[in-house]
KOLPAMI-286865 format. One record per residue (C-alpha): residue number from 1; x, z, y. Coordinates in steps of 0.25 Angstrom, whole numbers. Layout:
# residues N
REC,NUM,X,Z,Y
...
END
This chain:
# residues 769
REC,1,-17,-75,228
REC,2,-23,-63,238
REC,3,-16,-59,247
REC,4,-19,-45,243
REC,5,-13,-47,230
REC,6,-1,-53,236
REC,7,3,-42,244
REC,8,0,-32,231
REC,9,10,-40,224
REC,10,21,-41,236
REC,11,21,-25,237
REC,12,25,-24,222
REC,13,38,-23,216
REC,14,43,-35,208
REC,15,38,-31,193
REC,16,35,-40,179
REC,17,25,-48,188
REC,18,30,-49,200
REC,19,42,-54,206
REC,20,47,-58,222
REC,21,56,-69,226
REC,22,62,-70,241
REC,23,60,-87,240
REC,24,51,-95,231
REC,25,58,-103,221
REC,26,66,-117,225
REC,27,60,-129,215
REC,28,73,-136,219
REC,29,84,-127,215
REC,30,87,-125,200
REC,31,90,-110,201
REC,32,77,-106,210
REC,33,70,-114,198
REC,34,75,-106,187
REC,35,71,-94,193
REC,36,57,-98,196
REC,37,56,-104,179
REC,38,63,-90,175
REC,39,54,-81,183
REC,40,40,-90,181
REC,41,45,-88,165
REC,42,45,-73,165
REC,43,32,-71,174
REC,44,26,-80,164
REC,45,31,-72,153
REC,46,26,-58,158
REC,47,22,-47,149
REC,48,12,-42,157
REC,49,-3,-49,157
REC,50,-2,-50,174
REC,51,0,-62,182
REC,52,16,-63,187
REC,53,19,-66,203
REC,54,32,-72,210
REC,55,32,-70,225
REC,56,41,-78,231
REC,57,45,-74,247
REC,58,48,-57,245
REC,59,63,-54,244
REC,60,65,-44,238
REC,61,80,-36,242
REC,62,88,-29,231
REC,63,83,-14,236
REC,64,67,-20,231
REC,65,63,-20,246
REC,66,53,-32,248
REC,67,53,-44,259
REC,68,43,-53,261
REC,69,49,-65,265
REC,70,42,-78,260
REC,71,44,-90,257
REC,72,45,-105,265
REC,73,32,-108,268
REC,74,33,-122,265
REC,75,39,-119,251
REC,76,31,-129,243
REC,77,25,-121,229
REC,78,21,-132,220
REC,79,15,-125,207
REC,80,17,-139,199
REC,81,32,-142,200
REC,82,35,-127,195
REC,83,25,-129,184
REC,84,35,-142,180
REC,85,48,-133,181
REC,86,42,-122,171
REC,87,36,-132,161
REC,88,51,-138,159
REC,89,55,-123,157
REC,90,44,-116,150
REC,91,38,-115,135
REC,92,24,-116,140
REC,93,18,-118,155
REC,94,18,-106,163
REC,95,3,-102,172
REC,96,9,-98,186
REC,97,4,-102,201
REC,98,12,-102,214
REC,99,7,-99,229
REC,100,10,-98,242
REC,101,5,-86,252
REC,102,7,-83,265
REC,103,7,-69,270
REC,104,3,-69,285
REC,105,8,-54,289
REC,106,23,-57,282
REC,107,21,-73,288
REC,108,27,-78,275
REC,109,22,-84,262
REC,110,23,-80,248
REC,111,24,-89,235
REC,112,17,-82,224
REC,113,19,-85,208
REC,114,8,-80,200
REC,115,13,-81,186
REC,116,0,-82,177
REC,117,0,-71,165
REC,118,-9,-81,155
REC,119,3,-88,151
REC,120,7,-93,135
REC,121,19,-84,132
REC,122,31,-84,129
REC,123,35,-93,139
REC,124,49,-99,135
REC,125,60,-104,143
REC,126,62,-118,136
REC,127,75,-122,144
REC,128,88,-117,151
REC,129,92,-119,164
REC,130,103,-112,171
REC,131,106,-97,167
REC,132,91,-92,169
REC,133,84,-99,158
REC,134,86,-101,145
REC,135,78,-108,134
REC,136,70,-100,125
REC,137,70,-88,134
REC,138,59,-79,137
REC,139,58,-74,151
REC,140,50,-63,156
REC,141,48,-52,168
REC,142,56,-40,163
REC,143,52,-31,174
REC,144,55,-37,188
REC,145,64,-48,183
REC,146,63,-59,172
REC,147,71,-58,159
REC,148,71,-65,144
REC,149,62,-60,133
REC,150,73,-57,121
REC,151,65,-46,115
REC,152,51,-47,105
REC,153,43,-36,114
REC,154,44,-45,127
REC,155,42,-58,120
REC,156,30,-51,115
REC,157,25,-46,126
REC,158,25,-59,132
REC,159,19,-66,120
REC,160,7,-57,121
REC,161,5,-58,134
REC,162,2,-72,133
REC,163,-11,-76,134
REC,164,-12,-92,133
REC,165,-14,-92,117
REC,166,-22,-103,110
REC,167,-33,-99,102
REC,168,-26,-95,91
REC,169,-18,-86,98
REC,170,-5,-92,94
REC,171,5,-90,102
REC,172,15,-101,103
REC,173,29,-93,103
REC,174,36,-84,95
REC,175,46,-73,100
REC,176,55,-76,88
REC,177,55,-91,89
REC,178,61,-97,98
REC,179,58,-113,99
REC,180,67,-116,113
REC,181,80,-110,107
REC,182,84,-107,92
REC,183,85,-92,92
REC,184,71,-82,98
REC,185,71,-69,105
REC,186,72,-56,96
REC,187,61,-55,87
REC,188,62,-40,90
REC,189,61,-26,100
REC,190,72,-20,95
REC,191,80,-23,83
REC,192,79,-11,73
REC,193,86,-8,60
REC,194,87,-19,50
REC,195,100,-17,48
REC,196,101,-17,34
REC,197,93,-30,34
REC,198,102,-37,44
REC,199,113,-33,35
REC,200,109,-40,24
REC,201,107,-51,31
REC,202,120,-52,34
REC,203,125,-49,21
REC,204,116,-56,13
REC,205,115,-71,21
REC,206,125,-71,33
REC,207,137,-67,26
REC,208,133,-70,12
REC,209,142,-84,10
REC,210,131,-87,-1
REC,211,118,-84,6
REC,212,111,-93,16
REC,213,97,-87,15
REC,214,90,-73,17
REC,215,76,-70,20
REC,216,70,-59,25
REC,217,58,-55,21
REC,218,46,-43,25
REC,219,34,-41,31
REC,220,28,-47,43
REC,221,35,-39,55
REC,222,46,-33,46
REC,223,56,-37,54
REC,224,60,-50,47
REC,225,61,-57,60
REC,226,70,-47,68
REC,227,80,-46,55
REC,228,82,-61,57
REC,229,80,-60,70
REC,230,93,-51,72
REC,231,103,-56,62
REC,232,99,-70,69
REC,233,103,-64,82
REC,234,115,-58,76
REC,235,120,-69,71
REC,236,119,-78,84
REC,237,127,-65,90
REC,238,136,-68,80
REC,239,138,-83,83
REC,240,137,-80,97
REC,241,151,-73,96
REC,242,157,-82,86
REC,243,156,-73,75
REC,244,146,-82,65
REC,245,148,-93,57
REC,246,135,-99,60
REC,247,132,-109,72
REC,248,118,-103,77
REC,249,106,-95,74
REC,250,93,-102,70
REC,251,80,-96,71
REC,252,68,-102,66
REC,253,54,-95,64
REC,254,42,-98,56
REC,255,33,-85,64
REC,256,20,-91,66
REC,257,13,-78,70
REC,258,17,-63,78
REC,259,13,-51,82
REC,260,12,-49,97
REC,261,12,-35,97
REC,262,-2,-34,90
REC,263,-7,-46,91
REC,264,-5,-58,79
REC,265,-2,-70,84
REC,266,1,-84,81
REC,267,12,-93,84
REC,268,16,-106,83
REC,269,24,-107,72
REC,270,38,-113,77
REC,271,43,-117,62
REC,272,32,-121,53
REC,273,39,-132,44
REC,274,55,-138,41
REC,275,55,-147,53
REC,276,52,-134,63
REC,277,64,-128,56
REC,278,72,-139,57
REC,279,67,-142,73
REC,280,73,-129,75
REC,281,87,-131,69
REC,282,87,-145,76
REC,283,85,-137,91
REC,284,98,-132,90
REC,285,105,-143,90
REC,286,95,-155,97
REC,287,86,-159,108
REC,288,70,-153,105
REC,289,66,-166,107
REC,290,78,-175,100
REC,291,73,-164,88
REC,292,59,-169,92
REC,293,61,-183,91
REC,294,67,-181,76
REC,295,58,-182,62
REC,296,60,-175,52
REC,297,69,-181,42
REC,298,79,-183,54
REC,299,78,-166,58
REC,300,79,-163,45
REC,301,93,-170,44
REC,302,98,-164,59
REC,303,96,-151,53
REC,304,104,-154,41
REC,305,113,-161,52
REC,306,114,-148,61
REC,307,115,-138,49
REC,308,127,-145,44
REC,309,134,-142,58
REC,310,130,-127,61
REC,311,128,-117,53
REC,312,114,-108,56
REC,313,109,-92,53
REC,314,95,-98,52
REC,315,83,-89,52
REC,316,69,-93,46
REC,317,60,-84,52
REC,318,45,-79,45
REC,319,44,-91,33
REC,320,32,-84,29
REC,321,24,-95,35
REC,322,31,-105,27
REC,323,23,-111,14
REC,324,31,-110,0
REC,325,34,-126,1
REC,326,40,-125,18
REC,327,48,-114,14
REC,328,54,-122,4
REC,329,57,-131,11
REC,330,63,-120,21
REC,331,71,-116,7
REC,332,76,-130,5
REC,333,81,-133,19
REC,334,89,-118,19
REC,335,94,-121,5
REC,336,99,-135,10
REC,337,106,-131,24
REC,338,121,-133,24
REC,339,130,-120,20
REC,340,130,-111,30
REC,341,119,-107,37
REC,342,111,-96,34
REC,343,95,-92,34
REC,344,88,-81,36
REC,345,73,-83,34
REC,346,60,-72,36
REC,347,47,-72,29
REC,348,36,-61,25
REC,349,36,-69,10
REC,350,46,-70,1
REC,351,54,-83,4
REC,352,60,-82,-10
REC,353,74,-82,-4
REC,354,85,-76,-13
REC,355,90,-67,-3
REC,356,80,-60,5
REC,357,80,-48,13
REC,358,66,-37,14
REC,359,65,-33,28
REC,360,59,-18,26
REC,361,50,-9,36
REC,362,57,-1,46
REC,363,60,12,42
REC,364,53,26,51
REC,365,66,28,59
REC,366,66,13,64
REC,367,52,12,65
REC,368,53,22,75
REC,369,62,16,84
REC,370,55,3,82
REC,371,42,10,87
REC,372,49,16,99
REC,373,54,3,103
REC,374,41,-4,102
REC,375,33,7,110
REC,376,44,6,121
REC,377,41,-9,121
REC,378,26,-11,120
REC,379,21,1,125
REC,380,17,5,140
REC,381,25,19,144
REC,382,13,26,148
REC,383,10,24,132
REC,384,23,24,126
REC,385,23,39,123
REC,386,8,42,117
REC,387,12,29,107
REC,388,28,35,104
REC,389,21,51,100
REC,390,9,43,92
REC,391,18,35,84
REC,392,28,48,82
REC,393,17,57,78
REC,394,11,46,68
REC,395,26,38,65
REC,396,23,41,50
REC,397,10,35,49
REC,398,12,25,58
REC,399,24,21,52
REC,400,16,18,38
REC,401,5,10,45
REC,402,16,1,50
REC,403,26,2,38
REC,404,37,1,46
REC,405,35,-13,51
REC,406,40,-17,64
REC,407,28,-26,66
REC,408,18,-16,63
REC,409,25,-5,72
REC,410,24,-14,83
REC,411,10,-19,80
REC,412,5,-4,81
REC,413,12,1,93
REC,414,7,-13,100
REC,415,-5,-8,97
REC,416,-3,5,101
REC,417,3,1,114
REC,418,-12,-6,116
REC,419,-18,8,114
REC,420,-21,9,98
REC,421,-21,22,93
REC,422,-11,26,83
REC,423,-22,33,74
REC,424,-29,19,76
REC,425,-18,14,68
REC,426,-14,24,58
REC,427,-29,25,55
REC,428,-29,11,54
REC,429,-43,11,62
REC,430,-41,-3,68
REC,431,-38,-11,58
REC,432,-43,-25,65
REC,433,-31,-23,76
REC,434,-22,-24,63
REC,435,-24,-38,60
REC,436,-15,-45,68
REC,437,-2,-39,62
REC,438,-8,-38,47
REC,439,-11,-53,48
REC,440,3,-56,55
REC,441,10,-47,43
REC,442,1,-49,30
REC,443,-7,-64,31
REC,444,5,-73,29
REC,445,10,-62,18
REC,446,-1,-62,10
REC,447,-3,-76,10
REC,448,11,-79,1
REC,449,10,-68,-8
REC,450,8,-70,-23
REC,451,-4,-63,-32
REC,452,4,-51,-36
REC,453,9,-47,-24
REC,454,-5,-48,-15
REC,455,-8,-39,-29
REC,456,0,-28,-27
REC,457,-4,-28,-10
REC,458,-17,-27,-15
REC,459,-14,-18,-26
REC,460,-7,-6,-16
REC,461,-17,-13,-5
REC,462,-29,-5,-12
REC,463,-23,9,-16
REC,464,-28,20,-8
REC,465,-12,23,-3
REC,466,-7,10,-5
REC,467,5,14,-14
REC,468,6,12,-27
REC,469,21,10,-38
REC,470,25,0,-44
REC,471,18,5,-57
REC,472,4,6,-50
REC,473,4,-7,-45
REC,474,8,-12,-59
REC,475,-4,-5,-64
REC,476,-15,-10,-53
REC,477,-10,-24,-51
REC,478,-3,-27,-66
REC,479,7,-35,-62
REC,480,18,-36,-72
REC,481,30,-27,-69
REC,482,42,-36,-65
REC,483,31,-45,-55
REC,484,27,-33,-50
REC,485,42,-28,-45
REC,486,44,-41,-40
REC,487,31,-42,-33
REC,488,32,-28,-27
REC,489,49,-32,-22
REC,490,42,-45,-17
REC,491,31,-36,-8
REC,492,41,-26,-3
REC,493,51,-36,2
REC,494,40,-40,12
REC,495,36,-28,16
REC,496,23,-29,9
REC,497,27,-17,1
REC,498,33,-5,3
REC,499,41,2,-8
REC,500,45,16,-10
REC,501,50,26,-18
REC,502,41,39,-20
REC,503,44,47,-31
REC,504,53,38,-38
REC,505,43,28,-37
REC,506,43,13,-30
REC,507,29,14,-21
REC,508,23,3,-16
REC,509,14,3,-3
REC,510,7,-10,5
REC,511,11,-11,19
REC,512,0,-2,26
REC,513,-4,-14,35
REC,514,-5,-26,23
REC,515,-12,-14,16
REC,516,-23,-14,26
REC,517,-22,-28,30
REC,518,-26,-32,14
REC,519,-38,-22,14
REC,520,-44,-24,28
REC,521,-43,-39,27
REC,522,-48,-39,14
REC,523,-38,-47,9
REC,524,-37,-42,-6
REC,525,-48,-48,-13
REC,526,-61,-40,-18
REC,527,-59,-40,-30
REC,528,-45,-38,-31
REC,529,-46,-26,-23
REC,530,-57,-20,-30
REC,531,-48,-21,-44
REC,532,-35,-15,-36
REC,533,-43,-6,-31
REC,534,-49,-1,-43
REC,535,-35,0,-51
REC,536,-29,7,-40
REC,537,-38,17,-40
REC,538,-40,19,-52
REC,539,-24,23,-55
REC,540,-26,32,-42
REC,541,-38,40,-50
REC,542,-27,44,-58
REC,543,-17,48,-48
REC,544,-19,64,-49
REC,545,-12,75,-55
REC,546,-13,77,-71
REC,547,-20,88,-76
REC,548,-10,100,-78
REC,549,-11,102,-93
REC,550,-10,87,-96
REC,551,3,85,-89
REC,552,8,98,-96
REC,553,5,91,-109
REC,554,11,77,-104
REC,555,22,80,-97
REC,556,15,77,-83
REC,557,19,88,-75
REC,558,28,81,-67
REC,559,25,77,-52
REC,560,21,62,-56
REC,561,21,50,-46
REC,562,5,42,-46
REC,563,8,33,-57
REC,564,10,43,-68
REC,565,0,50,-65
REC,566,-9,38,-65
REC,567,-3,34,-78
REC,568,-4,48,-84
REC,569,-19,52,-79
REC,570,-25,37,-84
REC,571,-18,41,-98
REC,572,-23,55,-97
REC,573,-35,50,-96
REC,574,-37,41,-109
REC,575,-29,52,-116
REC,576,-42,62,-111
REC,577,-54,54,-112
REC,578,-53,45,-125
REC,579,-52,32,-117
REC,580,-44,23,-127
REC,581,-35,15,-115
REC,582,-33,0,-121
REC,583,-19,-6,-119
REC,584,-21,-9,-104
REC,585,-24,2,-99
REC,586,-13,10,-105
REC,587,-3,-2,-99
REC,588,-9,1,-87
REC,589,-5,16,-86
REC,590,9,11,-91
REC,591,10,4,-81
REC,592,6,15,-69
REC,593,17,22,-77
REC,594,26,18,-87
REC,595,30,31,-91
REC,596,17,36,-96
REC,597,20,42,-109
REC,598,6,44,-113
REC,599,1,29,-115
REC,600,12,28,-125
REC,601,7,41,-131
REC,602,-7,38,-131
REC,603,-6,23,-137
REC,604,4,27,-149
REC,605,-3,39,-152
REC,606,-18,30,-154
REC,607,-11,20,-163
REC,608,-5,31,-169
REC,609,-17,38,-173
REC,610,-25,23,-175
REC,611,-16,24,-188
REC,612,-16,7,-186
REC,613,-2,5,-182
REC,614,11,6,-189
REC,615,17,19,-187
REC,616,30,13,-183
REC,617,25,5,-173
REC,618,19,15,-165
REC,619,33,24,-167
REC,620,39,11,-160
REC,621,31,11,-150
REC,622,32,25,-146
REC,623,48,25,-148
REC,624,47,13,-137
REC,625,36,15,-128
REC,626,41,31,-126
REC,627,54,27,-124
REC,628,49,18,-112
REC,629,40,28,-106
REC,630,51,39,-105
REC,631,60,31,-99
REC,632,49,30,-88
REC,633,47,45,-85
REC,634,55,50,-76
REC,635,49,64,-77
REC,636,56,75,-90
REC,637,41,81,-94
REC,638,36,67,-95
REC,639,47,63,-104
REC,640,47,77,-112
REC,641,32,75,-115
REC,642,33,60,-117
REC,643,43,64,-129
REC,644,32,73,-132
REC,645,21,63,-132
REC,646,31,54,-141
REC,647,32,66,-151
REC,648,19,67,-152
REC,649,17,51,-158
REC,650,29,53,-167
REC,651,25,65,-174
REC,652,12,57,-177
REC,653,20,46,-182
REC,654,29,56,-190
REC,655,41,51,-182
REC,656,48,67,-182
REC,657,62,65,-181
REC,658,59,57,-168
REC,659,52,70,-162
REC,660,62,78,-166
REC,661,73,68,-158
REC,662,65,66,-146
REC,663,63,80,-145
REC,664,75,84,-148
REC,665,80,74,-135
REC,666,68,80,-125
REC,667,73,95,-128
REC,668,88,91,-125
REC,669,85,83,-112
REC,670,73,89,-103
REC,671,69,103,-101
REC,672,55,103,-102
REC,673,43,114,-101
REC,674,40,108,-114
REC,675,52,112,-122
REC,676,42,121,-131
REC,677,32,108,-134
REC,678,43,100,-138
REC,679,51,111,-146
REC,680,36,111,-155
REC,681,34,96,-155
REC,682,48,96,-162
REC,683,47,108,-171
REC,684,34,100,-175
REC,685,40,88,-178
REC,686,52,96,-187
REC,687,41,103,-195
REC,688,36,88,-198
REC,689,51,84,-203
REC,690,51,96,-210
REC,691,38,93,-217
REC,692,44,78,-220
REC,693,58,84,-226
REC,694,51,93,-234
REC,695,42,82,-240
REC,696,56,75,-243
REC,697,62,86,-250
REC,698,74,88,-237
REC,699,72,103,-238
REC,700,83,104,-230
REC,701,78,95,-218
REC,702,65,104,-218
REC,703,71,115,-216
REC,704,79,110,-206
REC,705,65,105,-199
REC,706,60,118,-200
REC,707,70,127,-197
REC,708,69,117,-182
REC,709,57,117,-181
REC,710,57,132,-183
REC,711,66,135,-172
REC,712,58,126,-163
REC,713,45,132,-166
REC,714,51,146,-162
REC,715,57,142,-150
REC,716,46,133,-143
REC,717,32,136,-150
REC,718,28,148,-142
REC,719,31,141,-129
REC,720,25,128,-134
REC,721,14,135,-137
REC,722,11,142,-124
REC,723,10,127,-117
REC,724,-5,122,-115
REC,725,0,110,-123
REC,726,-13,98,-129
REC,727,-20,105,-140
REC,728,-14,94,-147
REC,729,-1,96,-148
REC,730,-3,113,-147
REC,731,-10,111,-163
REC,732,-1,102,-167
REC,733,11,110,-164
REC,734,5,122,-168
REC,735,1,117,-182
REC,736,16,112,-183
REC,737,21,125,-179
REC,738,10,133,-189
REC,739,16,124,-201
REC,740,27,127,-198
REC,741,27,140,-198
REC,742,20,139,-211
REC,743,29,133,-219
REC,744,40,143,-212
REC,745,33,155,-218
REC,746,33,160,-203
REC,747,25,172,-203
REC,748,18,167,-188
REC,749,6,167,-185
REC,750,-2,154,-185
REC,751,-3,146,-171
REC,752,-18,143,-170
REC,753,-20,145,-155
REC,754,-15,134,-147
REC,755,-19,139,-133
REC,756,-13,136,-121
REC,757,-16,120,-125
REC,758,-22,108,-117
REC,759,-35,99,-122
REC,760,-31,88,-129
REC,761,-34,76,-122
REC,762,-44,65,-130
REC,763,-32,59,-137
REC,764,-26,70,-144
REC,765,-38,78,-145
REC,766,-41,82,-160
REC,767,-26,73,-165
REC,768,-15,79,-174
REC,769,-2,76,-174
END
C-alpha cells in the first residue's frame, strides 16, 4: 500500500469501509478470533463496489479523538492461518490481504486489512461460536459498525454487488432460502397489507380442524412469497411463546430464479426433486453429514419417522418449477403425512389444490406507501425528491404500467434510481431494458398454460385498448360458454387477468406488461395473430353510436355498453343492405350480446315470409326466443320496442289476442315515449279481431273490438302519427286506422300523408303486414 494513501485513510473517520482497532487481533484467544471472523464477514459483505480496510494500532477514545499507537512490531501476520479460520466459518472463501507498515515520523507500525470488493456474495456465517455468530446469519457494515442482514433491500444489495458469477450469471444463494438453518430472512422491505389474506389463511388451514392444505396462487412478484413468508414468521412467534400447537416452522423453497433490483438472475435451485425436500426436514433433526450418508429409501422412512414425532406449519415455496408428475409426488407425500401438520404451498400455476387463496394486486393507497418506502431504500437522497414528485405527478399512469405489482413497482424505481426517465417508462420507449422481469414473471407461466387460456391472452393481447367482456371474447375466441367462465376465473386467480365491473359489466384486461411481453417477443403465432386481429377489429368497426332515427324506431336510445352496439350495428347492417347473414353469423351477434332483439326478429320474420315452415312453429320459436332475449335487456326502451318487434311477427302470424295481452302488459308496466305507437299497434290488432268476430257471426265481440279500438285510435293516433316512425309501420297503421274508420261511418278525412317517417331498411322495404 502507499504511504500516501495510508495517511488518506488514517485522517478519515471510521465509515462502511473503514474501521480502526488499537491491537491487532490475537489468533490464540477465542474472543479476539471471533471478532476478527465477524468483522472480515461484514467488509466482505459490503454494499458499496469499494475495497474495505481494518487498521490495526489507532485507538480511538469515546469522544472520536484519534491516537496513533501501533502495534508489536514482532507481531507475526500470517495471511494462511486466517485463511483456514475463515474457511471453517464462511459459505464461500473470502479475497482479503494483510500487511505490515512502519510509519517513520510516528516510530510505529500499522497492520493493514484490505478486504477485496470482488467477492461471491452473500457470504454466510455457517456456524455458531459464542454469542457473536450464529449460523445462517448475514453480516454486514451498517454504517461504522457490523450488524445482520434481516431485511430483502440489504440482502439485495449485497447480492448485486457480487461480482464472482459464472458464466450464466447464476447466483448461488437465495435471500428467501436458507440452506444453514430451517427458516430464511424476510423475503420483504416492509410488510404491507394483506390482511385479508392472512386471515384467511388462518381461517381456512391453521384453525380449520379438517384442512391441511392451502396454496396460494398469483402472478410472479405478487406477493405470494411475503404472505407465506409472514404467517410462517407468525406462527414460529407463536410457538416461540408457547401459544401453538405445532413443534416448528418448515420452510422449504423451489425459487430457481430472482430479480436483484432490475436484473434477472438465476439461482441454484435448493429443492429440485422429493429427496431435496426431505434432506431439509432431515436438518432439523440430524447431522448434515449423518443425512449425507443416508439413501433414499432409509431418508424417506426418517421423515415418516420424524413427522410422527413433531408436528410442522410447513411451507412449499414457488412449485411452479415443478412438472405435473414431481408435484404428484409433492401431492402424495402431503396427503400421506401423519395428522397434524399443516402445508401452505406457492405457485404462479394452478396446483389443483382444493383450497386455494388468489393473491390480488396492491391497491393506490398501499401502492403508495410501498413506493415511498422503496425510494427511501434504493435511492440516493440527492435523488429521492425529483423521483418522489415524478411518480406523484404521474401515480395514475404509473400505477397501470405496473398494475399494482410489488415486483414491478420495484423493478421501475430501481430503474429510475439508475437514472431512467419516468416518460421512458410510461411511453414504454425501452422496451429491451424490460426483459428481465417479463421473462422472470411470464416464461415459466406460459409454459403451463392450456390452449384456451393462451387464447384469451392472445385474444385481449391484440385489441387496440386491451379490454374486452366476457361476450366479446366469446365472440373472437368461441369458446363454449361455461369453459370460458372457468378459463377466465382460472386467468384472474393469477393475476394474468384483471377483472372489473364498468357499467354493470365484467371487463377483462391483460396485465399491461405480459400484454407487451407476448407482442414484442413475438410469442403469439403469425397466424393466430393475424385471425385475432382480424376479429377484433372487426367487432370494433362497429363500436359507434347508432344512427338517431334508427335507435328512435328500435328502442336504441339508451346510453349502451360496446357490445350492444356491436351486436346492433352488425345487424343493422344485414337489415340495410340485403345481406342474407347464414346461421353463424347471427350466433355470432348473439353471442356479442344476448339480448339482441333484432336477430330474433330478422330470422322469424324470413321464414315467415319463405311461407316454408309450419306457422306454429315459427310462433314457438318467437314465444321462446323473446322471452330469453327480454330477460336479457336491462334497459325499458329496449324491452317496449322488443314487445313491438314481437307484435309485428304475431299480426303476420294472425296471432291477435297475443298482441292485445302483451300490449296490454307493456302499457301497465313501463312509461314509455312510445305509449302512442303501442296504443296503434293495439287498436290495429282489435280491428283484425273485430274483422274475425264479424266473419263468425259474435256481432257482440265486434263491437266490442271496435268500440276499443275506437277509443285507442282517438287517444294515441295523432301522437302516433307525429313520430318519424319506418314507413313500414306509418302505412300499415295508417291503412288500419283508415278501415277503421270506414267501417265506423266516421266522417274523417283519409290519412294518405305519412310524414314525419323514416326509410325503411332493405328488409322491410315494400312488405305488408
Amino acid at each position: 500500500m502507499e504511504e500516501k494513501f495510508l495517511r488518506k485513510l488514517i485522517k478519515e473517520s471510521e465509515h462502511i469501509l473503514l474501521d480502526f482497532k488499537a491491537t491487532f487481533y490475537d489468533i490464540s484467544n477465542k474472543k479476539s478470533k471471533t471478532d476478527f471472523v465477524k468483522d472480515i464477514l461484514a467488509f466482505a459483505n459490503s454494499t458499496v463496489k469499494e475495497c474495505a480496510y481494518i487498521l490495526c494500532g489507532i485507538k480511538i477514545d469515546r469522544e472520536g479523538n484519534k491516537e496513533i499507537v501501533g502495534i508489536d512490531n514482532k507481531i507475526m501476520i500470517d495471511d494462511a492461518n486466517w485463511v483456514q479460520i475463515l474457511r471453517s466459518y464462511s459459505s464461500h472463501p473470502i479475497n482479503f490481504k494483510m500487511e505490515k507498515y512502519y510509519l517513520q515520523d510516528y516510530d510505529c507500525t500499522l497492520a493493514i486489512i484490505e478486504i477485496s470488493n470482488i467477492q461471491h456474495r452473500p457470504i454466510i456465517c455457517i456456524k455458531d461460536e459464542g454469542d457473536k455468530l450464529r449460523q445462517g446469519s448475514i453480516y454486514f457494515r451498517n454504517g461504522s459498525s457490523n450488524d445482520i442482514a434481516k431485511d430483502l433491500v440489504t440482502i439485495e444489495k449485497i447480492i448485486s454487488n457480487s461480482t464472482r458469477l459464472n458464466p450464466e450469471n447464476t447466483v448461488s444463494n437465495d435471500p428467501t432460502y436458507n440452506k444453514y438453518s430451517k427458516f430464511p430472512p424476510p423475503p420483504y422491505y416492509n410488510f404491507l397489507g394483506r390482511d385479508d389474506e392472512i386471515n384467511r389463511i388462518y381461517e381456512e388451514l391453521i384453525y380449520h380442524h379438517k384442512n391441511y392444505l392451502l396454496s396460494l396462487t398469483g402472478d410472479g412478484g405478487i406477493g405470494k412469497t411475503s404472505i407465506a413468508y409472514k404467517v410462517a414468521y407468525q406462527v414460529k412467534e407463536h410457538i416461540a411463546k408457547g401459544e401453538s400447537e405445532f413443534d416448528d416452522v418448515i420452510w422449504i423453497s423451489a425459487k430457481d430464479q430472482r430479480i436483484y433490483f432490475d436484473e434477472r438472475r438465476q439461482l441454484y435451485q435448493e429443492f429440485s426433486s422429493m429427496e431435496d425436500l426431505y434432506n431439509k426436514i432431515l436438518v432439523v433433526f440430524y447431522d448434515k453429514k449423518f443425512i449425507q450418508g443416508l439413501d433414499f429409501p432409509k431418508k424417506e422412512e426418517h421423515v415418516n419417522q420424524a413427522l410422527e414425532s413433531a408436528k410442522f406449519f410447513l411451507v412449499l415455496d414457488n412449485l411452479e418449477v415443478f412438472s405435473n408428475e414431481e408435484l404428484r409426488a409433492i401431492h402424495d407425500f402431503i396427503k400421506n403425512a401423519p395428522l397434524g401438520h399443516k402445508f401452505l404451498l406457492t405457485s404462479r400455476h394452478d396446483l389443483r389444490v382444493q383450497e386455494f387463496i388468489p393473491v390480488q394486486k396492491f391497491d393506490e393507497s398501499i401502492s403508495k406507501i410501498y413506493i415511498s418506502d422503496l425510494i427511501h431504500d434504493l435511492v440516493i437522497k440527492e435523488k429521492m425528491p425529483k423521483i418522489q414528485w415524478e411518480i406523484s405527478d404521474n401515480f395514475t399512469a404509473f400505477y397501470s404500467v405496473t398494475n399494482g405489482n410489488p415486483l414491478y413497482i420495484k423493478f421501475f424505481i430501481a430503474q429510475m434510481a439508475r437514472n431512467r426517465d419516468i416518460k421512458d417508462i410510461l411511453n414504454r420507449r425501452n422496451l429491451e431494458g424490460e426483459k428481465p422481469l417479463k421473462a422472470y414473471c411470464f416464461d415459466s407461466t406460459l409454459s403451463n398454460l392450456n390452449a384456451n387460456e393462451l387464447l384469451l391472452m392472445y385474444s385481449l393481447a391484440v385489441t387496440e385498448n386491451n379490454q374486452l367482456n366476457f361476450y366479446a371474447l366469446k365472440y373472437i375466441t368461441l369458446i363454449e360458454h361455461s369453459e370460458l367462465q372457468r378459463t377466465l376465473e382460472s386467468l384472474c386467480s393469477h393475476s394474468m387477468l384483471y377483472k372489473e365491473y364498468q357499467n354493470g359489466q365484467e371487463i377483462y384486461s391483460l396485465n399491461n406488461l405480459l400484454r407487451s411481453y407476448l407482442i414484442e417477443e413475438k410469442r403469439i403465432p403469425g397466424a393466430e395473430y393475424s385471425r385475432l386481429h382480424q376479429k377484433s377489429r372487426k367487432i370494433s368497426n362497429y363500436d359507434k353510436d347508432i344512427n338517431e332515427k334508427l335507435a328512435f324506431n328500435f328502442g336504441l336510445t339508451n346510453k349502451m355498453n360496446n357490445n350492444e352496439c356491436m351486436s346492433y350495428n352488425m345487424i343493422l347492417e344485414s337489415l340495410d343492405n340485403g345481406e342474407i347473414p347464414n346461421e353463424e353469423h347471427l350466433q355470432a351477434i348473439m353471442t356479442l350480446y344476448p339480448g339482441n332483439y333484432l336477430v330474433s326478429f330478422y330470422k322469424n320474420f324470413t321464414k315467415i315470409k319463405s311461407n316454408n315452415i309450419n306457422p306454429y312453429n315459427i310462433y314457438s320459436e318467437i314465444n321462446s326466443e323473446f322471452a330469453h332475449i327480454i330477460s336479457m335487456n336491462q334497459y325499458d326502451e329496449q324491452i317496449v320496442m322488443s314487445y313491438v318487434w314481437k307484435s309485428a311477427l304475431y299480426i303476420m302470424l294472425e296471432k291477435y289476442d297475443d298482441v292485445t295481452k302483451d300490449i296490454d302488459y307493456v302499457m301497465e308496466t313501463y312509461e314509455t315515449e312510445h305509449k302512442n305507437l303501442l296504443g296503434v299497434l293495439k287498436a290495429s290488432a282489435l280491428n283484425m279481431l273485430a274483422v274475425e268476430a264479424y266473419r263468425y257471426n259474435r256481432y257482440s265481440k265486434h263491437d266490442q273490438y271496435r268500440e276499443n279500438a275506437q277509443s285507442l285510435f282517438q287517444e294515441h293516433f295523432s301522437g302516433f302519427l307525429s313520430k318519424p316512425y319506418f314507413f313500414f309501420l306509418k302505412r300499415y297503421m295508417c291503412f288500419s286506422y283508415n278501415k277503421h274508420n270506414q267501417h265506423m261511418q266516421n266522417n274523417i278525412k283519409k290519412v294518405t300523408d305519412y310524414a314525419p317517417f323514416e326509410r325503411d331498411l332493405l328488409l322491410l322495404k315494400n312488405q305488408k303486414l
